[in-house]
N, C-alpha and C positions, 0 to 999 in steps of 0.2 A: 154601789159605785166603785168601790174597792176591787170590787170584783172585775168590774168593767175595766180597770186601770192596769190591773192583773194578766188580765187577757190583751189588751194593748200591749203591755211592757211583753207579755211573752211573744205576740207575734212581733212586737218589731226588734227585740234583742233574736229573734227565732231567726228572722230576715238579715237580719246584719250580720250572724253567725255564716248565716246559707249564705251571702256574699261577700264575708271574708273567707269559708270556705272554698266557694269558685276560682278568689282573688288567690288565694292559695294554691290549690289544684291548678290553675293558670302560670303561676310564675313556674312550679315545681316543672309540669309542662315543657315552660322552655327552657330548661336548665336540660333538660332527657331532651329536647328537639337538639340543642346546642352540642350535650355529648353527641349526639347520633351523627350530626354534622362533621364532626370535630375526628368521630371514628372512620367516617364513609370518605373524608379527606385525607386520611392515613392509610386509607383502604387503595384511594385513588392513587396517592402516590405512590404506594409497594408495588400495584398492579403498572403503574410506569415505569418504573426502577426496572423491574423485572422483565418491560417489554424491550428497554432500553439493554441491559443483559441480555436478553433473546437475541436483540439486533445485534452486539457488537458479538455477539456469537457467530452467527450467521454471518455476517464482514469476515471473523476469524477463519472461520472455515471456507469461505469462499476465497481468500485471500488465498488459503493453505489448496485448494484446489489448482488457483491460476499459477501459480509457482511451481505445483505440481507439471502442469499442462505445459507450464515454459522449460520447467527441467526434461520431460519426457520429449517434448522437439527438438532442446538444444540437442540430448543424445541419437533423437532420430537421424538430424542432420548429420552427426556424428560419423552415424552408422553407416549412411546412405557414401560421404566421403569417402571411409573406410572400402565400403562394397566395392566403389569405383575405383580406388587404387586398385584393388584386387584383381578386380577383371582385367587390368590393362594384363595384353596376354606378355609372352619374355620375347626379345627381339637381340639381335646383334648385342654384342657386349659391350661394343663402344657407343650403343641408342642408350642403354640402361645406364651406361656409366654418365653421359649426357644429363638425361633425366632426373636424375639421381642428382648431381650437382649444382639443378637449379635454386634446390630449397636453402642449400648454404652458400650459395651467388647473391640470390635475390635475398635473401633477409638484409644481410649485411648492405649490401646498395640501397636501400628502402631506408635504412637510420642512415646512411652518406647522406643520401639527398635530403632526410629529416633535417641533420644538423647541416647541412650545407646552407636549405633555408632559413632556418631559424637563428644561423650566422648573420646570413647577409642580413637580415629582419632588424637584427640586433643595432648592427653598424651601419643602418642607414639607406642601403644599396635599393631599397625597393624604391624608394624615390626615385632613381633613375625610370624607373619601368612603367609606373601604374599613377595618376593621379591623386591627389591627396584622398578626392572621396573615396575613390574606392579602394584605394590600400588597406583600410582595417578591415572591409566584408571580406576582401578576396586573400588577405593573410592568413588572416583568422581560417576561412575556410581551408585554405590550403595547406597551411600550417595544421589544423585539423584532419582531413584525410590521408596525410600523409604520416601523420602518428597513429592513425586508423591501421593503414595497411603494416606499417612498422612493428606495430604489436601481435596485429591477426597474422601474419608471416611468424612473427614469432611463435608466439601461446599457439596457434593451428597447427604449424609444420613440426614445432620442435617438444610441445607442450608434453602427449602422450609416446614417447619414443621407446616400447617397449622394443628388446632384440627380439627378431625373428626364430620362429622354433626352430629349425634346422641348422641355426647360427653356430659358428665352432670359432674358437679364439685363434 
C-alpha cells in the first residue's frame, strides 16, 4: 500500500508540478506577448514620427518650389515690362520728353490723392457723400486701391532705376 500511495503522491505532485509549470510558461508568455506589444508600439510610433518628418518635408519643399514658381513670374513679368519699354521705338524729342515725365507726374498725384482721401476720411467729409452703410466697404476699398496704385507706381516705376549704358553725366 506504501507503494500504492507513493505512486499517487508521485503522479499528483508529478500533475501539479506540469500545471504549475504551464501556469508558469503562461504568465512568462504574457510578460514576452506584453514586451512585444510594448516594442511594436514603439515601432509604430517612430514609423509615425518619421511619416510625419516625410510630410512636413514634402510641405518644406513644396512650399520652397511654389515661392520658387512665384519668384520666377514675378521676374517674368518683370521682364516681359522691361521688353515692352524697349520695344517702344524713339520718336520726336518732345513725345520722349512727354513720356518720360509721366512716371514722375503720376506717382506723386496718386499719394495727393492717397492723402487727400485719407484726409477727408479722417475729418469726417465722406458723410457728406456716401451713406453710413456703405462708407466703411467703399473707404476701406478705396482708401485701399489707392495705396495699391501709390506704392506699385512707386516700387514698379522707380524701384529698379539702373542708368542707361550709353548714359554720360
Amino acid at each position: 500500500m506504501s507503494e500504492l500511495i507513493d505512486f499517487g503522491a508521485s503522479a499528483v505532485t508529478g500533475g501539479a508540478l506540469g500545471v504549475l509549470g504551464t501556469a508558469i510558461g503562461r504568465v512568462a508568455g504574457f510578460f514576452e506577448r506584453r514586451q512585444d506589444h510594448a516594442q511594436e508600439r514603439e515601432r509604430w510610433t517612430h514609423e509615425r514620427e518619421m511619416a510625419q518628418a516625410e510630410a512636413a518635408r514634402a510641405d518644406q519643399a513644396a512650399a520652397r518650389a511654389a515661392e520658387a514658381d512665384r519668384r520666377q513670374a514675378s521676374y517674368a513679368g518683370l521682364q516681359a515690362s522691361l521688353e515692352a519699354e524697349t520695344a517702344i521705338r524713339a520718336s520726336y524729342p518732345w513725345v520722349e520728353a512727354v513720356r518720360a515725365l509721366v512716371r514722375p507726374i503720376l506717382t506723386p498725384l496718386l499719394w495727393l490723392l492717397y492723402l487727400i482721401v485719407f484726409f477727408a476720411v479722417m475729418e469726417g467729409q465722406a458723410e457728406r457723400y456716401l451713406t453710413p452703410e456703405a462708407q466703411g466697404d467703399f473707404i476701406g476699398y478705396f482708401i485701399a486701391n489707392i495705396a495699391f496704385a501709390a506704392t506699385a507706381a512707386t516700387l514698379w516705376w522707380f524701384g529698379d532705376r539702373a542708368t542707361p549704358p550709353n548714359w554720360r553725366r
